[in-house]
C-alpha positions in Angstrom: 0.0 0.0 0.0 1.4 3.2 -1.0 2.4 5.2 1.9 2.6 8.9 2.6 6.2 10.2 2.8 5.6 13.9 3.1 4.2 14.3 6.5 6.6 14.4 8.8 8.6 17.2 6.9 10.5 20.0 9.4 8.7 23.5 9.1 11.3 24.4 6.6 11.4 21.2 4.2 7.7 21.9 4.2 8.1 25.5 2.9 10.1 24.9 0.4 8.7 21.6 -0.8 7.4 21.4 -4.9 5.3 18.7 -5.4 5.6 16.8 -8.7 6.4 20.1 -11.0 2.7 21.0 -10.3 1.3 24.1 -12.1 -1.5 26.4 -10.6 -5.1 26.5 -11.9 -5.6 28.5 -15.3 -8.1 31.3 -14.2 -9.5 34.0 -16.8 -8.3 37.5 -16.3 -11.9 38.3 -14.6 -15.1 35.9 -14.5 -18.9 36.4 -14.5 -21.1 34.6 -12.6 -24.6 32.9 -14.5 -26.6 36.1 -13.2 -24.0 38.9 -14.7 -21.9 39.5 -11.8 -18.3 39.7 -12.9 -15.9 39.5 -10.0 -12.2 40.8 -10.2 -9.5 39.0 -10.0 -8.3 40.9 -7.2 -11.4 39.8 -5.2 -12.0 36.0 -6.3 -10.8 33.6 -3.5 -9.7 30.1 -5.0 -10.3 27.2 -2.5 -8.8 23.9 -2.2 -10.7 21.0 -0.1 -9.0 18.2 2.2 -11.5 15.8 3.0 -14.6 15.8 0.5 -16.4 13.2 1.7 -20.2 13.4 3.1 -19.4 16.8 5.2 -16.5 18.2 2.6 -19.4 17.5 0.1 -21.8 19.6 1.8 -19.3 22.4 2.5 -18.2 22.8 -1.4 -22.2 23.4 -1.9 -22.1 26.0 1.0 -19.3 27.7 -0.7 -20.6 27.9 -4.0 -23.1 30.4 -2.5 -20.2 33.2 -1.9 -20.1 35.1 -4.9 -16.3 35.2 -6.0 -15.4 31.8 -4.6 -13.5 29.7 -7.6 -12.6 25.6 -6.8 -9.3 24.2 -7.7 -8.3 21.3 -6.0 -9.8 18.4 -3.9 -7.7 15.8 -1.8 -8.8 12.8 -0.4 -7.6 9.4 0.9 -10.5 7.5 -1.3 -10.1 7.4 -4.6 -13.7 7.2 -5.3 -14.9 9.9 -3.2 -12.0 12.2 -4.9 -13.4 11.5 -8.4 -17.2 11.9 -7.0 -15.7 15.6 -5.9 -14.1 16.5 -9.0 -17.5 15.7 -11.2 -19.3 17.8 -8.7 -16.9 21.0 -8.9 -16.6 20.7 -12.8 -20.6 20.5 -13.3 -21.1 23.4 -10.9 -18.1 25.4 -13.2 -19.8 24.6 -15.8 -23.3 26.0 -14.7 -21.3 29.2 -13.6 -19.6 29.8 -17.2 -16.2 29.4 -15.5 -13.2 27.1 -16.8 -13.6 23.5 -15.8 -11.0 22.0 -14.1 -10.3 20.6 -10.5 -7.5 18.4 -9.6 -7.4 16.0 -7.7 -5.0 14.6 -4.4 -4.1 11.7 -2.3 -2.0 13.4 -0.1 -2.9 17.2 1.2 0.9 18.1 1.3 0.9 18.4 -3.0 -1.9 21.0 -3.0 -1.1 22.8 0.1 2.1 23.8 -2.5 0.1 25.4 -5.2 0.6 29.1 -5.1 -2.9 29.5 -6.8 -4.8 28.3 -3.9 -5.7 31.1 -1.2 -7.7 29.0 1.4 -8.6 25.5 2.1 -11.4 24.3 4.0 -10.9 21.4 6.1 -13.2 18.1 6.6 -11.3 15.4 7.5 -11.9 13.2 10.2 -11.2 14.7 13.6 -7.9 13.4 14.4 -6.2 14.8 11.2 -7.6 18.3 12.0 -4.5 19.8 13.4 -1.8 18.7 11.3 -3.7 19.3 8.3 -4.5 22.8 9.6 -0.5 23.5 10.9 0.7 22.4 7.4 -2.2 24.6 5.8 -1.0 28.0 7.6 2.5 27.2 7.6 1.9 27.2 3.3 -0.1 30.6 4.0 -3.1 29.5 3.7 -6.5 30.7 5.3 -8.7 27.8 6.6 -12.3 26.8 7.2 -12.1 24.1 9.9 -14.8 21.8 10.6 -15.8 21.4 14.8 -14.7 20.3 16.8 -11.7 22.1 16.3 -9.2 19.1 17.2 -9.1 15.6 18.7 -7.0 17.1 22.3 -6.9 20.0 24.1 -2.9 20.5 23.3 -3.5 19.5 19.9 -5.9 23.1 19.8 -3.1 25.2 21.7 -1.4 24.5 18.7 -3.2 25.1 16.4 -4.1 28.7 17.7 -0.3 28.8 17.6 0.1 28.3 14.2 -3.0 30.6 12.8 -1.3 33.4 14.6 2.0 32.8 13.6 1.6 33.0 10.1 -1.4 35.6 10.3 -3.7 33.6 8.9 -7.7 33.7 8.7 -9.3 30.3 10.6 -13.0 30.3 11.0 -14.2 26.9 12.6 -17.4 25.2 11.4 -19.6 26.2 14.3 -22.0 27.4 11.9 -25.0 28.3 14.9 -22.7 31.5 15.2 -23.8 32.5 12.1 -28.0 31.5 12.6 -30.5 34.2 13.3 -31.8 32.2 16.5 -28.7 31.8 18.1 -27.7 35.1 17.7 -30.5 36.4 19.6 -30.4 34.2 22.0 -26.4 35.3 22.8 -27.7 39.2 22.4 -30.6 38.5 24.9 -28.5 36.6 27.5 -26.2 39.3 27.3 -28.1 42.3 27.6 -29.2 40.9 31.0 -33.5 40.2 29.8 -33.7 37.5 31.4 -31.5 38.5 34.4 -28.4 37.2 35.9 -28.2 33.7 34.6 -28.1 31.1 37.6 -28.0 27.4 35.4 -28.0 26.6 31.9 -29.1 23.4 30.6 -27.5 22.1 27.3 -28.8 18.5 25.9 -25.9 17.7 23.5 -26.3 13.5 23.7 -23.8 10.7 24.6 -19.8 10.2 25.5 -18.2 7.8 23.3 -17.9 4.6 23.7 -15.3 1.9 23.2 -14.5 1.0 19.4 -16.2 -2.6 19.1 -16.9 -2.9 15.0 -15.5 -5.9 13.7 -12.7 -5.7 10.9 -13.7 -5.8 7.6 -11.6 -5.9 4.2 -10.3 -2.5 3.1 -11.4 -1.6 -0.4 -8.8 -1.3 -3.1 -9.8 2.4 -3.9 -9.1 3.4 -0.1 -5.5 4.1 1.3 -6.5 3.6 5.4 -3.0 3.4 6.8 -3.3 7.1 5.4 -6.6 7.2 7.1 -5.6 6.4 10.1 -2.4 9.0 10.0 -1.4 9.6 13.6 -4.2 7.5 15.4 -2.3 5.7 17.7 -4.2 2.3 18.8 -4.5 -1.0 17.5 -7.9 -1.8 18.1 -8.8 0.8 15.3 -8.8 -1.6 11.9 -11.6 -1.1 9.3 -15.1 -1.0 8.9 -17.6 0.8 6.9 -19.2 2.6 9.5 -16.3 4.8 9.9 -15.6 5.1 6.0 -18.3 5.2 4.5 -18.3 3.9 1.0 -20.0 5.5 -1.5 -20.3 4.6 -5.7 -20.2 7.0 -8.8 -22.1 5.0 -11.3 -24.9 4.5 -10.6 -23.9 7.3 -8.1 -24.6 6.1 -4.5 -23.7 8.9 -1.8 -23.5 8.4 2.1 -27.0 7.1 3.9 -25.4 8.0 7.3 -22.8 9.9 9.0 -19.6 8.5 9.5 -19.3 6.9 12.8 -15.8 7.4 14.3 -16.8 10.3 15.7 -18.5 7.9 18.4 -15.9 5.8 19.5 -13.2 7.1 22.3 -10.6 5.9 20.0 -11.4 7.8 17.2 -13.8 10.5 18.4 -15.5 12.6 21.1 -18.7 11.3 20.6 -21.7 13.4 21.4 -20.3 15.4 23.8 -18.1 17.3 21.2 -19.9 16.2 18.1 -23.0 18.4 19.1 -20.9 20.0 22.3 -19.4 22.0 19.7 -22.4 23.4 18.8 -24.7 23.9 22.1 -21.6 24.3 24.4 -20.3 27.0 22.3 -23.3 28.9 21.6 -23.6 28.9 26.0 -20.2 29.8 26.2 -20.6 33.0 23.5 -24.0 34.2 25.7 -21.9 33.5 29.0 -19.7 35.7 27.8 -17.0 32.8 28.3 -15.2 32.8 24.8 -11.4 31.9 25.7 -13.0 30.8 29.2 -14.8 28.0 30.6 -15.5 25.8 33.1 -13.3 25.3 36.5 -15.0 22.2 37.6 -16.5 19.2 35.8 -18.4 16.5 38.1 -19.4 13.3 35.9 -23.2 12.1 35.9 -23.6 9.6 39.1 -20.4 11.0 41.0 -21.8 11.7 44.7 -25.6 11.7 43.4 -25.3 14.0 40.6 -28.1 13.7 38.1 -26.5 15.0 35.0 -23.0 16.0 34.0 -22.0 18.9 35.7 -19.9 21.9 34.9 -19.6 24.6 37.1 -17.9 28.2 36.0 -16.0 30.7 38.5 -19.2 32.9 38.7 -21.5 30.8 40.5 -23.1 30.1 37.1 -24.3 26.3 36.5 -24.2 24.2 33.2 -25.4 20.6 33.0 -26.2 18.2 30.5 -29.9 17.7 30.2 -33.2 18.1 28.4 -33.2 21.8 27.5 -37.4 21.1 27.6 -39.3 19.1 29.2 -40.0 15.8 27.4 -37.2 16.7 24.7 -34.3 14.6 24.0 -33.0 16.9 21.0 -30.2 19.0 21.1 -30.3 22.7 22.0 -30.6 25.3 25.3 -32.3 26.3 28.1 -30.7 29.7 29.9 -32.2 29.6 33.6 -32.3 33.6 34.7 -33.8 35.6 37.7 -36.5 36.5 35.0 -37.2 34.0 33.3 -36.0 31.9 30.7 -35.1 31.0 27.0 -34.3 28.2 24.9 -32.9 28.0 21.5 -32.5 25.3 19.5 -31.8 24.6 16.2 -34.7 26.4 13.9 -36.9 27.6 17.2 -36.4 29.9 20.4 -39.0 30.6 22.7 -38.9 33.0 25.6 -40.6 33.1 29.1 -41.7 36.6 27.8 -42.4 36.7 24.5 -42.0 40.4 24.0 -38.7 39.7 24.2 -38.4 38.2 21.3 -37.7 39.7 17.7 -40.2 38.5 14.8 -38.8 37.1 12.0 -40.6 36.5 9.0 -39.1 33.9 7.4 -38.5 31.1 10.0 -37.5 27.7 9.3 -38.9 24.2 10.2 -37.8 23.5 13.7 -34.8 20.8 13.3 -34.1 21.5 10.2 -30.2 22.1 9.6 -28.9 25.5 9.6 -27.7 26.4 6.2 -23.8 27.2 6.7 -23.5 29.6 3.6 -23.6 33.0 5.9 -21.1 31.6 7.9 -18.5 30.3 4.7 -19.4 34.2 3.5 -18.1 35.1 6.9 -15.0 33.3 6.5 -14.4 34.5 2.7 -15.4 37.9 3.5 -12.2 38.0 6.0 -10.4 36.1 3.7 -10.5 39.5 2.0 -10.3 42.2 4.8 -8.2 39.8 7.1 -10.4 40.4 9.9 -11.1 37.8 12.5 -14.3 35.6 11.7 -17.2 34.7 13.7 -15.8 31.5 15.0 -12.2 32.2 15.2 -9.2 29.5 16.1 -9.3 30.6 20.0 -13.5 30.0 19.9 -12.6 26.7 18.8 -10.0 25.9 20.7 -11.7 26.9 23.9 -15.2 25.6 22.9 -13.7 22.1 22.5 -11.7 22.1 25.6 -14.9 22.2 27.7 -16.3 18.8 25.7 -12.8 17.3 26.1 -12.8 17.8 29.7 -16.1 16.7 30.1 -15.1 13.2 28.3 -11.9 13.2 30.9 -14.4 13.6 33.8 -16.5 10.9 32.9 -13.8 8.6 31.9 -12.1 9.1 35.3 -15.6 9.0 36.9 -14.5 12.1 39.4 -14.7 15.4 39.4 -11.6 17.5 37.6 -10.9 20.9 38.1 -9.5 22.8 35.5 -7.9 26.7 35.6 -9.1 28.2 32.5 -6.6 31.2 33.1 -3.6 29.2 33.4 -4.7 26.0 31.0 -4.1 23.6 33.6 -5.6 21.0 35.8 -3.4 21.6 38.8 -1.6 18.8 40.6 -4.2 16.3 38.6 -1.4 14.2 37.1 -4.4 11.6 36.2 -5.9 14.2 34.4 -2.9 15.6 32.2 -1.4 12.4 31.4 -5.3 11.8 29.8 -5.4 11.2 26.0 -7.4 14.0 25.8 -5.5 16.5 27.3 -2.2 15.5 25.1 -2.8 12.7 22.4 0.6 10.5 21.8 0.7 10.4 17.5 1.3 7.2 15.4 5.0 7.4 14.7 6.2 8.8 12.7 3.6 11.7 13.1 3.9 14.4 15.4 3.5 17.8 15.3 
């Protein structure tokens, strides 16, 4: 099996690295878009993808709705899925009277070289997150980074390392940031309406569990060991459940979502699949952004009901139904005057007046459409301001579900210092997989 040899490169081998004589994408001197827009060169923004299965699939259709966004690459470890992308780019070209070309990649390392390629967005399984998105601003390159931001806490430290370093753009795929609901719930919890806030409950779902699937044959079109990149653990081996296969003709696409993100091994499960999301959004009206929690008590520990998480202020956050009789995700903020809950597609106050009207609502559980939040990210692509979601919102948003996971693996409380990054003289705690993840050699970062 064909084996990556490009990964472990020193910052500087990186730099200088030119992959296979490749030449950049051949853009026209200024484009026009099927309605008449023509956009200048000076303000297109040419995207590359790694990671275009089910979720880098769906991204590439939210970025086609940011007028002056132009596709030239894709990278993938499935052959398959890669081809699946490159049909899907070129018929969209096409349907935009732009030149059709996308290339294609194994290995993210050969397109981060191209000089033609502004940003890349980033969909990739969890655990390649931060070396994909180190090696992407080390080339320069802005990036949209799906949530949760990284597999470990260090792994995020990091990352917020590297975006700063090389002054680069990174908005993370927290795409609630961007909905209408959400941000009036932030705006309302902030503006004190329903009082001082005194316990918030966030139903986000499930810890992972341990990685049971039986192994199964690896397809011939898949390179797993790169798959599997710096996952370090030998009971991950192959299954279709956590690469999903897909076919081009007929075309059969992806009837789930991928499930590594449930198992400890290769995931966070719930708690940072949706924590991301729910946890975030609380932390943003909390006003907790860079912040968080400074004690975590597991569900059961000394007769607690739910997971508990407990900030400096007094203020309370568990993991529970945000309504009664309502196992979906979403929030309930618990104030001295009342309260409000926001979910995906709905948010309802204790006092309605409260509330703005909006005109065009959606169906409640439907799935926020990301497109305002890629037009964030390519809109300070252009003025190189900070985003919506930046790096440190990630990085701080993801801390909270990864401690949460190291509280109920432990099955004790842990106290972390959200000032100083650091769980004190819990040696348990720091040593956890979670806190800093040991890499596959020869991967590291």
């Amino acid at each position: 099996m064909k084996t990556n040899n490009t990964n472990h490169l020193s910052r500087r081998q990186f730099l200088g690295y030119s992959a296979l004589g490749l030449t950049g994408l051949t853009i026209l001197p200024s484009w026009t878009l099927a309605n008449g827009t023509r956009i200048a060169p000076s303000d297109r923004v040419v995207l590359g993808f790694i990671g275009v299965g089910q979720q880098g699939v769906s991204d590439f259709g939210s970025f086609t709705g940011c007028p002056g966004v132009q596709v030239a690459a894709g990278c993938d470890v499935d052959s398959i899925k890669r081809e699946r992308f490159k049909r899907r780019v070129e018929k969209w070209q096409k349907s935009q009277n732009m030149g059709q070309r996308c290339d294609t990649y194994e290995f993210y390392e050969d397109m981060l070289n191209r000089k033609d390629i502004d940003a890349v967005s980033i969909a990739t399984p969890d655990h390649w997150h931060a070396l994909t998105l180190i090696h992407a601003c080390q080339a320069k390159k802005d990036v949209y980074v799906q949530k949760p931001l990284s597999y470990s806490i260090t792994e995020g430290h990091d990352m917020v390392k590297a975006a700063r370093d090389n002054k680069c753009v990174v908005q993370v795929g927290s795409q609630q940031r961007s909905s209408g609901e959400f941000q009036q719930a932030i705006a309302l919890v902030r503006s004190g309406g329903i009082g001082h806030i005194e316990t918030v409950y966030v139903r986000v779902g499930d810890p992972p569990t341990t990685y049971d699937l039986p192994e199964m044959p690896v397809p011939e079109t898949l390179n797993f060991n790169q798959w599997l990149g710096p996952l370090n653990d030998p009971k991950v081996h192959y299954h279709t459940d956590i690469c999903l296969p897909i076919s081009l003709d007929p075309e059969k696409n992806e009837t789930q979502w991928a499930r590594w993100r449930y198992y400890r091994e290769t995931g966070n499960g719930f708690t940072a699949d949706w924590g991301t999301h729910m946890f975030d959004i609380t932390q943003a009206a909390l006003g907790m952004d860079g912040s968080g929690p400074c004690e975590f008590i597991p569900k059961g520990f000394g007769g607690a009901k739910y997971l508990t998480m407990k900030y400096q202020n007094g203020i309370v956050m568990t993991e529970q139904n945000y309504r009664p009789n309502d196992g979906g995700q979403g929030i309930c903020f618990n104030g001295t005057k009342g309260w409000l809950r926001v979910a995906r597609g709905y948010i309802e106050c204790s006092n309605a007046s409260l509330l703005k009207k909006d005109e065009q609502s959606i169906a409640e559980r439907d799935y926020v459409m990301s497109s305002p939040h890629m037009q964030d990210f390519i809109d300070c692509v252009r003025s190189r301001k900070q985003p919506i979601a930046p790096v440190e919102v990630g990085s701080s948003s993801l801390t909270v579900c990864c401690i949460a996971n190291i509280a109920i693996e432990l099955q004790r409380p842990v106290k972390w210092d959200p000032a100083t990054l650091s769980f004190g003289d819990d040696k348990e705690a720091f040593n956890h997989r979670l806190y800093r993840y040991q890499y596959r050699k020869p991967y590291s970062i």
